[in-house]
C-alpha positions as a Markdown table, in Angstrom:
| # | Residue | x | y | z |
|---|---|---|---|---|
| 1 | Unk | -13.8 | -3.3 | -33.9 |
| 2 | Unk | -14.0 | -1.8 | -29.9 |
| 3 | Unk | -11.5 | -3.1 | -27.5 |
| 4 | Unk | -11.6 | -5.6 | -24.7 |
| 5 | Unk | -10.3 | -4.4 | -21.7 |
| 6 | Unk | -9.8 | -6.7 | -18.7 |
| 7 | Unk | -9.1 | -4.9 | -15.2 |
| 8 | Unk | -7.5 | -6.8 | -12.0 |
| 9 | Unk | -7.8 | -5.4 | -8.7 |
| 10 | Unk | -8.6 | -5.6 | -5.5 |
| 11 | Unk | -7.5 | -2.9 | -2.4 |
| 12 | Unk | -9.4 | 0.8 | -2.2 |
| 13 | Unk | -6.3 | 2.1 | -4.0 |
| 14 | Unk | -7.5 | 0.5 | -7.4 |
| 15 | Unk | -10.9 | 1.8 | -7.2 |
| 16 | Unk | -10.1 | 5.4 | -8.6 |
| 17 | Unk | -8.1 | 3.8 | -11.4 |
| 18 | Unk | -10.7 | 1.7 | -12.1 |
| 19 | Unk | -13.5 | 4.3 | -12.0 |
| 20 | Unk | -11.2 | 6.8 | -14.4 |
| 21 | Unk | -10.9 | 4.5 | -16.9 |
| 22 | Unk | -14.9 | 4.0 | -16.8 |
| 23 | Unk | -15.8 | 7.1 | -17.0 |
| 24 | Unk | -13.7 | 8.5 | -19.7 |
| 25 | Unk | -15.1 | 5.6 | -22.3 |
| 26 | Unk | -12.5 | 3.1 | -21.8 |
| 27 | Unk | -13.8 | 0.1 | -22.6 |
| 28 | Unk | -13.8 | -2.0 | -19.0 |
| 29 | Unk | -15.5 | -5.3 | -20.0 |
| 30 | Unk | -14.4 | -7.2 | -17.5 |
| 31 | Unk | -13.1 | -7.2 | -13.8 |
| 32 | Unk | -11.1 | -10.0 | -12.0 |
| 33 | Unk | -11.3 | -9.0 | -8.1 |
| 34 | Unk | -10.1 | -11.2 | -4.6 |
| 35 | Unk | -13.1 | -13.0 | -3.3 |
| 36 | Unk | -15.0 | -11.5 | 0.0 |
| 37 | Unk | -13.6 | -12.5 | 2.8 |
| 38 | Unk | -14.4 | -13.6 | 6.2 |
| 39 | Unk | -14.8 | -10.7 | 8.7 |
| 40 | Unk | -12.7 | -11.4 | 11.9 |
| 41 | Unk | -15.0 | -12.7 | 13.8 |
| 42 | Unk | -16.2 | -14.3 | 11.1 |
| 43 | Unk | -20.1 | -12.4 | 11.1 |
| 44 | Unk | -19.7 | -11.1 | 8.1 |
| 45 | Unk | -18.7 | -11.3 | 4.7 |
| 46 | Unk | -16.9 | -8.6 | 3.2 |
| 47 | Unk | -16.7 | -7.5 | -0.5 |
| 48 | Unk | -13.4 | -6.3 | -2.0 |
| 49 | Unk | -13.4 | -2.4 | -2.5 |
| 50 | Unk | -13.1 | -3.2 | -6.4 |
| 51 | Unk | -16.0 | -5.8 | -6.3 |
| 52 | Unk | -18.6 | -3.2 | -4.7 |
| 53 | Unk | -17.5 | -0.4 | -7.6 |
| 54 | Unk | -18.1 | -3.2 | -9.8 |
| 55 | Unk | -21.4 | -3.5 | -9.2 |
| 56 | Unk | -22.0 | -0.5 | -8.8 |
| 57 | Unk | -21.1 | 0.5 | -12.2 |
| 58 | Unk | -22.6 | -3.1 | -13.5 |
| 59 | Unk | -19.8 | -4.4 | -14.7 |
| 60 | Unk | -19.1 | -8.1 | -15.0 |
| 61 | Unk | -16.4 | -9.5 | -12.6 |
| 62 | Unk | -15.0 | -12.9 | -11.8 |
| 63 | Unk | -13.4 | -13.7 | -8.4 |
| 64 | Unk | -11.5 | -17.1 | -8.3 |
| 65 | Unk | -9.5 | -17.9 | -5.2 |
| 66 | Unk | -6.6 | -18.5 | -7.5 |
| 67 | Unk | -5.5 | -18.2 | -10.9 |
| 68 | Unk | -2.6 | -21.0 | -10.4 |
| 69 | Unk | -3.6 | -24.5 | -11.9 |
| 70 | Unk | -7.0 | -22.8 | -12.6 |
| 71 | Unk | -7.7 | -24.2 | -15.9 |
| 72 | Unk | -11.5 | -23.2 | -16.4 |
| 73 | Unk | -10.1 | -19.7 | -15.5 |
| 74 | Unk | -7.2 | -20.0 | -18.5 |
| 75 | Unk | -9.5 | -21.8 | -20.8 |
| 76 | Unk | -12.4 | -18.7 | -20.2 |
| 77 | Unk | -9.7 | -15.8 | -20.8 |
| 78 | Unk | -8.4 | -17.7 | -23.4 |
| 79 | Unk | -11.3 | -17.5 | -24.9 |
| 80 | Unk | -12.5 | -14.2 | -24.0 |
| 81 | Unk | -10.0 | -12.7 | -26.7 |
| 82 | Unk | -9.1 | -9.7 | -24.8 |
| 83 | Unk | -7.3 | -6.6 | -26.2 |
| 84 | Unk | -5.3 | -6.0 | -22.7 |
| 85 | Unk | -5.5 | -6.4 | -19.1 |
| 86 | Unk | -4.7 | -3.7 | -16.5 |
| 87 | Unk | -3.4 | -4.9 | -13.0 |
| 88 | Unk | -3.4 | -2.7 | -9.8 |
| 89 | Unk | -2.7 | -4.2 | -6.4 |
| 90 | Unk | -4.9 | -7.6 | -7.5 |
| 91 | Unk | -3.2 | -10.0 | -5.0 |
| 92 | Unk | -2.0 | -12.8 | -6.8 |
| 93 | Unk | 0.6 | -13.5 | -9.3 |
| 94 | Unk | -0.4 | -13.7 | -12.7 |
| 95 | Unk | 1.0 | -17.3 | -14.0 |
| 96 | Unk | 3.2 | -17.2 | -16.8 |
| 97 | Unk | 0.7 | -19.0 | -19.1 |
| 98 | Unk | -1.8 | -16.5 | -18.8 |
| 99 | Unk | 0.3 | -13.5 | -19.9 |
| 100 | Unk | -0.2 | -14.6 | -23.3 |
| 101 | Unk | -3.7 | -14.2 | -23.2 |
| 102 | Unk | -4.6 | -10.7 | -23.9 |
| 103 | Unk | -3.2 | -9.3 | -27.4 |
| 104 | Unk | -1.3 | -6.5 | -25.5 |
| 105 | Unk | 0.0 | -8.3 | -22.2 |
| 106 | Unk | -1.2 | -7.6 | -18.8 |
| 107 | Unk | 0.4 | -4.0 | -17.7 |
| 108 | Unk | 0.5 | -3.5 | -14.1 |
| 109 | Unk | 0.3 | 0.0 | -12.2 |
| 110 | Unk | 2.7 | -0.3 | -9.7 |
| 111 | Unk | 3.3 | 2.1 | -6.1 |
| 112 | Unk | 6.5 | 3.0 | -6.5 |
| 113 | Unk | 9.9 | 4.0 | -8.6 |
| 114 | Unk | 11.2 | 0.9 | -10.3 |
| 115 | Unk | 13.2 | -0.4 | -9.9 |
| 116 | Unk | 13.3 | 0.2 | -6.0 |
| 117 | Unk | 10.5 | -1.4 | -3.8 |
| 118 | Unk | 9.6 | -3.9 | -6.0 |
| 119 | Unk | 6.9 | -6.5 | -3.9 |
| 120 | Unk | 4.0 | -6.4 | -1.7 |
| 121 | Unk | 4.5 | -3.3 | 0.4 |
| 122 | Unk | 6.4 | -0.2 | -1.4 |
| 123 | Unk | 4.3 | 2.9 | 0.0 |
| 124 | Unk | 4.9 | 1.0 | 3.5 |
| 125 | Unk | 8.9 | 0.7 | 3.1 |
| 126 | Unk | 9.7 | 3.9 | 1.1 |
| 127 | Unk | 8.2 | 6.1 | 4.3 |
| 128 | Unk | 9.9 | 3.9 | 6.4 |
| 129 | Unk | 13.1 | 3.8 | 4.9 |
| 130 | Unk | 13.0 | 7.7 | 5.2 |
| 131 | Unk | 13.0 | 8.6 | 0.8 |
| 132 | Unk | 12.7 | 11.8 | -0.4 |
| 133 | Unk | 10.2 | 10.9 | -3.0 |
| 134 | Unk | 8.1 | 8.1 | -4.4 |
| 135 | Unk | 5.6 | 7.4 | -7.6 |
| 136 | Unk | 4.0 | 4.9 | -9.8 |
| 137 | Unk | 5.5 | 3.1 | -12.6 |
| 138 | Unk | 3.6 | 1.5 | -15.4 |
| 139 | Unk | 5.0 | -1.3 | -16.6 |
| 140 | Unk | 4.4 | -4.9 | -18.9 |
| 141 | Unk | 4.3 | -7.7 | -16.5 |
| 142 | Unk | 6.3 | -10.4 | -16.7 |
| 143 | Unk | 7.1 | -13.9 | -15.0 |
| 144 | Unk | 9.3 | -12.0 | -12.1 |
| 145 | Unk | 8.2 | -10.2 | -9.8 |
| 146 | Unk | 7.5 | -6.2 | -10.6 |
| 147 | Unk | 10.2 | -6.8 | -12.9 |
| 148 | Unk | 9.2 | -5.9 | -16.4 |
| 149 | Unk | 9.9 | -3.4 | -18.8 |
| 150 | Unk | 8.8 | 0.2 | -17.9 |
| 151 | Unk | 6.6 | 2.5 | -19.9 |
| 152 | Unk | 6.2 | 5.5 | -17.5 |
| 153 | Unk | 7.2 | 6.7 | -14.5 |
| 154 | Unk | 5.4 | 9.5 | -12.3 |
| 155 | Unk | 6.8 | 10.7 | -9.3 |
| 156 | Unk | 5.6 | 12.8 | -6.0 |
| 157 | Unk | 7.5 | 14.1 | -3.4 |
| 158 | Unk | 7.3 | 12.1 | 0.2 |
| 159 | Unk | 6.0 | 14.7 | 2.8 |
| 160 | Unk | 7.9 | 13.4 | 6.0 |
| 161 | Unk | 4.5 | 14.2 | 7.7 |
| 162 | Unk | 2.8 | 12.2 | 5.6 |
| 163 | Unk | 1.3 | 8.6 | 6.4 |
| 164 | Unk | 1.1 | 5.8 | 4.3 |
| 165 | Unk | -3.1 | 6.1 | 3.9 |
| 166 | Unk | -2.2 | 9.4 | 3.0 |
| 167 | Unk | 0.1 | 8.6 | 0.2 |
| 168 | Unk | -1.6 | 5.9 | -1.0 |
| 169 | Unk | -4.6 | 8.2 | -1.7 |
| 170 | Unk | -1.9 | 10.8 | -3.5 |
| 171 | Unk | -0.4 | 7.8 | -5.6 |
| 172 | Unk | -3.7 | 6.0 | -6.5 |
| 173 | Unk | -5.5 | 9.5 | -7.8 |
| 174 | Unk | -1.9 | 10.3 | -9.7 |
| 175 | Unk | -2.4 | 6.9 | -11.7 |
| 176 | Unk | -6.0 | 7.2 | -12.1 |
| 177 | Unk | -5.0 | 10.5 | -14.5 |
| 178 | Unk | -2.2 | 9.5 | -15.7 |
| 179 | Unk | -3.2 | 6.0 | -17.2 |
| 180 | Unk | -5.8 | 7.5 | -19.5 |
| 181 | Unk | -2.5 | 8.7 | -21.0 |
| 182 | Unk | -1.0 | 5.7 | -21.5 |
| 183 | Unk | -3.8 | 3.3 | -22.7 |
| 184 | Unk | -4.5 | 4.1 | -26.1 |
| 185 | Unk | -0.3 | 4.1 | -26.5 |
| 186 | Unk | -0.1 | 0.6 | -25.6 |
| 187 | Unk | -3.3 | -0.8 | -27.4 |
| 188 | Unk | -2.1 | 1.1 | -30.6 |
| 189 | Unk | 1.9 | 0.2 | -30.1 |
| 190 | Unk | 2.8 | 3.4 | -29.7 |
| 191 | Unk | 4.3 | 3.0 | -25.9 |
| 192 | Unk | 8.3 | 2.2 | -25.7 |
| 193 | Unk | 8.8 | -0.2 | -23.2 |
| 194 | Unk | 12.5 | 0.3 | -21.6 |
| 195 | Unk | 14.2 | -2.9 | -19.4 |
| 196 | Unk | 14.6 | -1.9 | -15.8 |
| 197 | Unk | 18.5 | -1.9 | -14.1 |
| 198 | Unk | 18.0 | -5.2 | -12.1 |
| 199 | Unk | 21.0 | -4.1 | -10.7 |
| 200 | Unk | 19.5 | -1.2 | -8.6 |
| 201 | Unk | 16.1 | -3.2 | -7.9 |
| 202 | Unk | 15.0 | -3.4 | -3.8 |
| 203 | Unk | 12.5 | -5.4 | -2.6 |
| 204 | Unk | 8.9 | -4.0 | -0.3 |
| 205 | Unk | 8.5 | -7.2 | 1.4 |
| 206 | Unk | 5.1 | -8.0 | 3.1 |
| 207 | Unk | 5.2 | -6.0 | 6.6 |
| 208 | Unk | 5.0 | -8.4 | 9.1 |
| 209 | Unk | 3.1 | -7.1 | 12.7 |
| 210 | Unk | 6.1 | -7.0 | 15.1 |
| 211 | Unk | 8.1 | -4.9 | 13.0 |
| 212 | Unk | 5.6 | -2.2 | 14.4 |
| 213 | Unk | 7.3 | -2.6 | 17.6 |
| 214 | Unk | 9.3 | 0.4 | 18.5 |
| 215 | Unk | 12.9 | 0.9 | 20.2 |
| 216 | Unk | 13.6 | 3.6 | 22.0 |
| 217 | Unk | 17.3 | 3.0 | 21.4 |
| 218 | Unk | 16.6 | 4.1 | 17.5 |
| 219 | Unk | 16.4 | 7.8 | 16.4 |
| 220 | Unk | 13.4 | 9.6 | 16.8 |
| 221 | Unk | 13.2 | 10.3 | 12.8 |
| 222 | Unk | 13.2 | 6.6 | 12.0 |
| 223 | Unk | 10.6 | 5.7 | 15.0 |
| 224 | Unk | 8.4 | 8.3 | 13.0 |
| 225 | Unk | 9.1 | 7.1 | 9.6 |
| 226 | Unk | 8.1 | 3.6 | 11.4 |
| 227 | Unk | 4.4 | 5.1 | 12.8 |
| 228 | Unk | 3.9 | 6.9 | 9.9 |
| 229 | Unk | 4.9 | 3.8 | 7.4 |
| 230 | Unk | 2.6 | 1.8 | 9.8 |
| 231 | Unk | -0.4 | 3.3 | 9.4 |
| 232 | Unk | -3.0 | 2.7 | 9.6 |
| 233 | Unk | -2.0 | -1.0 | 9.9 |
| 234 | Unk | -0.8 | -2.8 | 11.6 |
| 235 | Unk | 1.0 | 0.4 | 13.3 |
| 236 | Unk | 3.8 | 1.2 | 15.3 |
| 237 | Unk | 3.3 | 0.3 | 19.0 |
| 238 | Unk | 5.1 | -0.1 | 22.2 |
| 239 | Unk | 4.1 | -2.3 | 25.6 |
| 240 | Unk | 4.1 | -1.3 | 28.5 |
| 241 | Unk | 2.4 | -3.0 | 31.9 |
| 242 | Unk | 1.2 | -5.6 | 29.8 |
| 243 | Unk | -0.5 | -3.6 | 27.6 |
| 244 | Unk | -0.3 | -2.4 | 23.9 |
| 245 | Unk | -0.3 | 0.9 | 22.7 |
| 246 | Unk | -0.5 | 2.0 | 19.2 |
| 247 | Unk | 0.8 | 5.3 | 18.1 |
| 248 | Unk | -1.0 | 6.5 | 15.3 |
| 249 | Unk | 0.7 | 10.8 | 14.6 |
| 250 | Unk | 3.8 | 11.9 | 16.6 |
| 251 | Unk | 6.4 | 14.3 | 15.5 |
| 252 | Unk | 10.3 | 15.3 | 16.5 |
| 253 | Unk | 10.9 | 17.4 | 19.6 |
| 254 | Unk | 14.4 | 18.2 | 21.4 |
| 255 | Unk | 14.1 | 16.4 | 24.4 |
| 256 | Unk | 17.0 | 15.2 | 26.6 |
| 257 | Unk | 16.7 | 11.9 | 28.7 |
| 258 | Unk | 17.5 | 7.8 | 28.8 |
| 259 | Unk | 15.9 | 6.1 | 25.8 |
| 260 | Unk | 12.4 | 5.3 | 26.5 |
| 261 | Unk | 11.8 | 7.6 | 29.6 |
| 262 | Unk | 8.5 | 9.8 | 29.3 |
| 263 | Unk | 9.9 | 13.3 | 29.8 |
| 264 | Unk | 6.4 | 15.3 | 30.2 |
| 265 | Unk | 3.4 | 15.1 | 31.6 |
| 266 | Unk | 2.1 | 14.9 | 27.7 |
| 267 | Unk | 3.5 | 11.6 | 27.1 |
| 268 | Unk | 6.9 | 12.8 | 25.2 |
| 269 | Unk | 9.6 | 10.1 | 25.2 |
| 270 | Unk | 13.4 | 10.2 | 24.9 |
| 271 | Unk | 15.2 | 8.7 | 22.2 |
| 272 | Unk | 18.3 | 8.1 | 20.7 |
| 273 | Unk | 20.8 | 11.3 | 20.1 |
| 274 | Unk | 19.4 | 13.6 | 22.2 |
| 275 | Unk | 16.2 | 14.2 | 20.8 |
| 276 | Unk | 12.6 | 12.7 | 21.7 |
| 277 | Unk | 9.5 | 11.8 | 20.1 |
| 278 | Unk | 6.0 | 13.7 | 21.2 |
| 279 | Unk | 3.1 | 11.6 | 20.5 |
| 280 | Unk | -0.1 | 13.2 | 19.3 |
| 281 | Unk | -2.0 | 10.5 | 19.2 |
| 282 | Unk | -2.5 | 7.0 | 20.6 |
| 283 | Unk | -4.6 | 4.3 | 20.6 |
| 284 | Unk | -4.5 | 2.0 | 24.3 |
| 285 | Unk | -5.6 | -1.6 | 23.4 |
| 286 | Unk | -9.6 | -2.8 | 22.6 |
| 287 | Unk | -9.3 | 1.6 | 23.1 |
| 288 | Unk | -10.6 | 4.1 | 20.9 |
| 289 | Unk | -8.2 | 6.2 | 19.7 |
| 290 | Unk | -7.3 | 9.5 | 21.7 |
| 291 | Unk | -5.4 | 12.8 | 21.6 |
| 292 | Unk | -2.8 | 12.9 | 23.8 |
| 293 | Unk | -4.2 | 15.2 | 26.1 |
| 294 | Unk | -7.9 | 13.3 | 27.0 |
| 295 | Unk | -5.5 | 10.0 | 26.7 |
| 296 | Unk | -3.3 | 11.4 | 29.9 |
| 297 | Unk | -6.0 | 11.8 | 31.8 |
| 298 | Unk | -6.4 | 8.6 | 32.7 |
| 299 | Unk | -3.6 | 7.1 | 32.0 |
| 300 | Unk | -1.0 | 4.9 | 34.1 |
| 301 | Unk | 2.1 | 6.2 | 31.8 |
| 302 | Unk | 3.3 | 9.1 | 33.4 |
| 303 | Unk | 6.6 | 11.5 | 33.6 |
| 304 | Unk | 9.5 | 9.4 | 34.7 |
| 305 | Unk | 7.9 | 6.0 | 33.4 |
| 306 | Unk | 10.5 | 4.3 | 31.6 |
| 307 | Unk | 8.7 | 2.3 | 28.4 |
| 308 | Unk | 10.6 | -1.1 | 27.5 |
| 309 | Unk | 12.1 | -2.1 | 24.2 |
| 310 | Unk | 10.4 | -5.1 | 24.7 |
């Protein structure tokens, strides 16, 4: 008899997972997805990433708000009879009564090494906590959170040049290969399971925007592993005047002067420990975003400025 395999997923960085599975005759019969959301000015609907590949590839998808209390949601997977479900960045906790619904479990996909950065934001707070290397980790899900029973592990190595759009791209193409090993192991009981050291786990919380704010009192290699953690949202930022600016690429330099004062005429400020932080490129409020060099053409911020904390 063929299997039933459910998929749950929302963000871009499912959509290659989803897409490998597809097309090397996995057999995807149904995907659970976010809803479409309101645009910000509220114009226009938009469609989850996972919902447009959906239909692209004509394959049936539900989209409830939630799956908590939803009991024409439990009574329909219930029923469905499904073989296993494969999460990936879906958005909403599975409820503990629905992880006995599929004859396999759900298995989730997850951005990172558990046990470390176990949440919402792991590709975000590994870059900005500086690590020296990152991966995904397939796992059986399980009433806590990211907390289940590992099957694999993969693991790259964190370019400190790297952004977080950058190594979520790397991380989400890693698991689309590497879970079309791991499927037919699990739906034929093959896959050992192994408890994760609870002791060792950290926790990604959800970034919140002002901890994009940067201080020029920190050290230059954590206010980059801040714009590069940030980006592209909500990004690493200072005010100054009034105004916003977001930085989107900066690197290191060796430049000597109080926190915060712009030591160039290209917009390179002084940090903590002697060293300073050359911005590349920026992004002034309601702006588009610049190099530095058409940016300081025009712009108030010049050598001497001092940039506040706050």
């Amino acid at each position: 008899m063929a299997k039933k395999i459910i998929f749950m997923g929302t963000p871009m960085f499912a959509v290659p997972i989803l897409k490998s599975l597809y097309q090397n005759g996995f057999p995807i019969n149904l995907v659970y997805t976010q809803p479409p959301q309101k645009s910000h000015r509220g114009q226009r609907i938009n469609k989850s990433p996972v919902q447009g590949i959906s239909e692209t590839l004509n394959l049936d998808f539900r989209s409830p708000r939630s799956l908590k209390d939803d009991n024409e949601e439990y009574e329909f997977l219930k029923s469905y009879n499904a073989d296993l479900a494969i999460v990936v960045a879906y958005g909403q906790i599975i409820p503990k009564k629905f992880l006995s619904l599929t004859k396999k479990g759900f298995i989730n996909i997850h951005a990172s090494i558990l046990p470390k950065w176990r949440g919402a934001a792991p590709i975000q707070r590994s870059i900005m906590n500086l690590d020296k290397e990152t991966g995904i980790s397939i796992m059986k899900i399980n009433e806590e959170l990211d907390s289940g029973p590992i099957s694999n592990t993969y693991k790259i190595r964190l370019d400190p040049n790297e952004n977080a759009q950058e190594i979520s791209e790397k991380l989400s193409f890693l698991a689309a290969e590497k879970i079309l090993d791991n499927v037919d192991d699990i739906l034929e009981d093959k896959s050992e399971f192994i408890n994760q050291d609870h002791s060792q786990a950290t926790y990604a919380k959800k970034i919140n925007k002002i901890e994009g704010q940067i201080n020029w009192n920190d050290e230059a290699v954590n206010i980059v592993g801040k714009i590069n953690g940030l980006f592209p949202s909500p990004g690493a930022f200072f005010n100054y005047n009034g105004e916003r600016y977001k930085i989107l690429k900066a690197e290191i330099a060796n430049g000597i002067g109080k926190s915060g004062e712009v030591i160039s005429d290209e917009l390179e400020i002084a940090c903590h420990n002697n060293k300073s932080l050359k911005i590349l490129e920026i992004q002034r409020e309601g702006r588009k975003i610049q190099k530095i060099g058409e940016f300081m053409l025009g712009s108030q911020i010049k050598k001497g400025s001092i940039i506040p904390n706050v």
